[in-house]
C-alpha positions in Angstrom: 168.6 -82.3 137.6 167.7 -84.8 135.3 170.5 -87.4 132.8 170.1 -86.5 129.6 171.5 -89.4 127.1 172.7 -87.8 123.6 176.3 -88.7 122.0 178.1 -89.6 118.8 177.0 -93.7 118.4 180.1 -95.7 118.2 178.6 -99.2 118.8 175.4 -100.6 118.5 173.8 -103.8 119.5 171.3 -105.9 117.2 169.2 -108.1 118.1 167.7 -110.0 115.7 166.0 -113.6 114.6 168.7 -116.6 113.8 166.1 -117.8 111.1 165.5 -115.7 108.0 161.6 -115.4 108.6 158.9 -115.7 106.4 159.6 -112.8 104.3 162.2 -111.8 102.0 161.5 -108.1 103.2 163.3 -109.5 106.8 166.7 -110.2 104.9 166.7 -107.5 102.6 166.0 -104.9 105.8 168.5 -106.5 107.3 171.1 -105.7 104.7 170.1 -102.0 104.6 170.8 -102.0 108.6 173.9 -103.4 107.7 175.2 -101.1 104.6 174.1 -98.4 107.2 176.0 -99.0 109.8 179.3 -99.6 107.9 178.5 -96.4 106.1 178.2 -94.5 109.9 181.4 -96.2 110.6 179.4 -98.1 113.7 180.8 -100.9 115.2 178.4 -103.7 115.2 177.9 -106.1 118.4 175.7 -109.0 118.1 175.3 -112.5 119.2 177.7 -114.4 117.1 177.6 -116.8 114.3 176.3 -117.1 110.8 172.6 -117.9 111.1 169.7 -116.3 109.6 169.2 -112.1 110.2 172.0 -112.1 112.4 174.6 -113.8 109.8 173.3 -111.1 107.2 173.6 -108.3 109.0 177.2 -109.2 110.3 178.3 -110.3 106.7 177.2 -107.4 104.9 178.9 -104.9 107.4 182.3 -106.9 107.0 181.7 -106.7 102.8 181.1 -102.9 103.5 184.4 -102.5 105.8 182.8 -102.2 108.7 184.0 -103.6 112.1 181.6 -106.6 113.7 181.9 -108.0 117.3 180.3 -110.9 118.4 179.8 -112.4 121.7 178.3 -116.1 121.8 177.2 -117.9 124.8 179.7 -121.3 125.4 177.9 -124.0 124.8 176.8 -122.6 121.3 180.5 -122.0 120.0 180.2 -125.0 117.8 181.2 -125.5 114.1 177.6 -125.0 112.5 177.4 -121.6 114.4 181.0 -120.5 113.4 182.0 -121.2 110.3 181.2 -118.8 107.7 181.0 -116.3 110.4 181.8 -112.7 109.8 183.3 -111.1 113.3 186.3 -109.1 113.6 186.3 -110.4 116.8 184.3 -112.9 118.9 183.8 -113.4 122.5 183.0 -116.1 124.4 181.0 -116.1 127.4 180.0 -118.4 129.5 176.6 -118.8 129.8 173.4 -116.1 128.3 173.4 -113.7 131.4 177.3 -112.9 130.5 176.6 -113.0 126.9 173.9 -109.8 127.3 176.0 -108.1 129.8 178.4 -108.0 127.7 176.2 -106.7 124.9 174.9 -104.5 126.7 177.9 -102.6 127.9 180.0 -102.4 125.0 177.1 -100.5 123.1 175.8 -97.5 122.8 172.6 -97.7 121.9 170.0 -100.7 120.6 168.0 -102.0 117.6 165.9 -104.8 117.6 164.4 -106.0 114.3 161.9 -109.4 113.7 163.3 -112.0 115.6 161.7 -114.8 117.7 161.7 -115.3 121.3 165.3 -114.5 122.7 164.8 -111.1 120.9 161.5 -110.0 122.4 163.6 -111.1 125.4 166.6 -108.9 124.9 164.3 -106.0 123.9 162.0 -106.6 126.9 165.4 -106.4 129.3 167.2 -103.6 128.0 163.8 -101.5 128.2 163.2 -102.5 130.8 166.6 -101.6 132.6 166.6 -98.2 130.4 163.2 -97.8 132.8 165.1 -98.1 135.5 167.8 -96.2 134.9 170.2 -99.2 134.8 171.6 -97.0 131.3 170.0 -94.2 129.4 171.3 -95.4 126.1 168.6 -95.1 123.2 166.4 -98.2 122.0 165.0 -98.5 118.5 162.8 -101.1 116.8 163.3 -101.6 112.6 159.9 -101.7 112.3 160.0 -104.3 108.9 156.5 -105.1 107.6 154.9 -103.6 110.7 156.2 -106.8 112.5 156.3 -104.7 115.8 153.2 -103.2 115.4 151.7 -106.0 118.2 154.3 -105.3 120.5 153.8 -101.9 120.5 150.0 -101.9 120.4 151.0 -104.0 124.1 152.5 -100.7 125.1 149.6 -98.6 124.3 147.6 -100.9 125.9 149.8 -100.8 129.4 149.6 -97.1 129.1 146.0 -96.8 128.6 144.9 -99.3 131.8 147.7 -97.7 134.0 150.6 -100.4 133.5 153.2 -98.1 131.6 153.4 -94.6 131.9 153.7 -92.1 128.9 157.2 -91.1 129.4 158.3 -94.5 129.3 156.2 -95.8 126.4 157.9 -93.0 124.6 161.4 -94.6 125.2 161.0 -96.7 122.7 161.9 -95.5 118.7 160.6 -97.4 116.2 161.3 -96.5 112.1 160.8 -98.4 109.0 164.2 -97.6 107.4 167.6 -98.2 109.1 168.7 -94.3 108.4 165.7 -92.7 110.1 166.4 -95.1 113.2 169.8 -94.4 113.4 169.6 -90.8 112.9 166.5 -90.8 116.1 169.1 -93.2 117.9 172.0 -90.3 117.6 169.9 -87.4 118.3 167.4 -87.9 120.7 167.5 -87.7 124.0 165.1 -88.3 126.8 164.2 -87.3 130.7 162.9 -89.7 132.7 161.9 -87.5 135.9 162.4 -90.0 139.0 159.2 -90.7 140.2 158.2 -92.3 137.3 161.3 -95.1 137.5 
């Protein structure tokens, strides 16, 4: 018998660039996740602070009502990173391996939009774990301005030379509007038979 994954979303964890990028598409996007989330009555949990699409996405869900967590990494709980910040609650942890464990279980399911290099990272673990059967919560990508459509060209790539196999390259959601993610997030789910983990 194989896990199914399919529930009600009560938290989700973004991860997202702490710059603004080079398009004002990013931010705006980023305010639509945002008004979306509050509107589902999601609890948001992110890494902390007030910088670039993380900041907006935060701030906009507290000026919505919604309910924000964030959980920043010790050595970058300084003033420049909090103040201004929007959290109903922050956590400190000590160090970046406690930070995404602790994203990673309070959530029930993923998004990543643009971000840099610690977001390809976060998105690379969690899939990678969801591959493994670590979790079988569901992982979307905001797909703003086709910004992921490298990434994912990497995954057809890995499938077509033997790397990746279908089922798994089929984990991963990706939508260009914040409601059609959400709504794939809350109703798919997937088997992932175990030979293939």
């Amino acid at each position: 018998m194989y896990n199914l994954y399919m529930k009600q979303l009560k938290s989700i964890a973004v991860f997202c660039g702490s710059s603004f990028g080079a398009r004002a598409e990013y931010s705006s996007l980023a305010e639509d996740l945002g008004k979306e989330i509050a509107r589902r009555e999601i609890v948001l949990i992110y890494g902390g602070g007030n910088r670039g699409l993380m900041g907006t996405i935060a701030r906009t869900i507290r000026l919505n009502g919604g309910t924000v967590i964030g959980i920043l990494p010790r050595a970058m709980d300084v003033p420049e990173v909090r103040n201004g910040s929007a959290e109903n609650e922050i956590i400190i942890a000590e160090d970046m391996h406690e930070r995404k464990k602790l994203m990673y279980g309070k959530s029930d399911a993923f998004i990543a939009m643009p971000g840099g290099i610690g977001t390809i990272e976060e998105l690379s673990e969690i899939y990678t774990w969801r591959q493994l059967g670590y979790h079988e919560k569901n992982i979307g990508l905001l797909n703003v301005e086709g910004y992921w459509d490298p990434f994912l060209d990497m995954l057809d790539k890995g499938v077509k030379e033997g790397f990746i196999s279908p089922e798994v390259r089929n984990l991963l959601i990706a939508e260009e509007t914040p409601s059609e993610l959400i709504d794939r997030l809350q109703e798919e789910s997937f088997v992932i038979p175990p030979k293939i983990k």
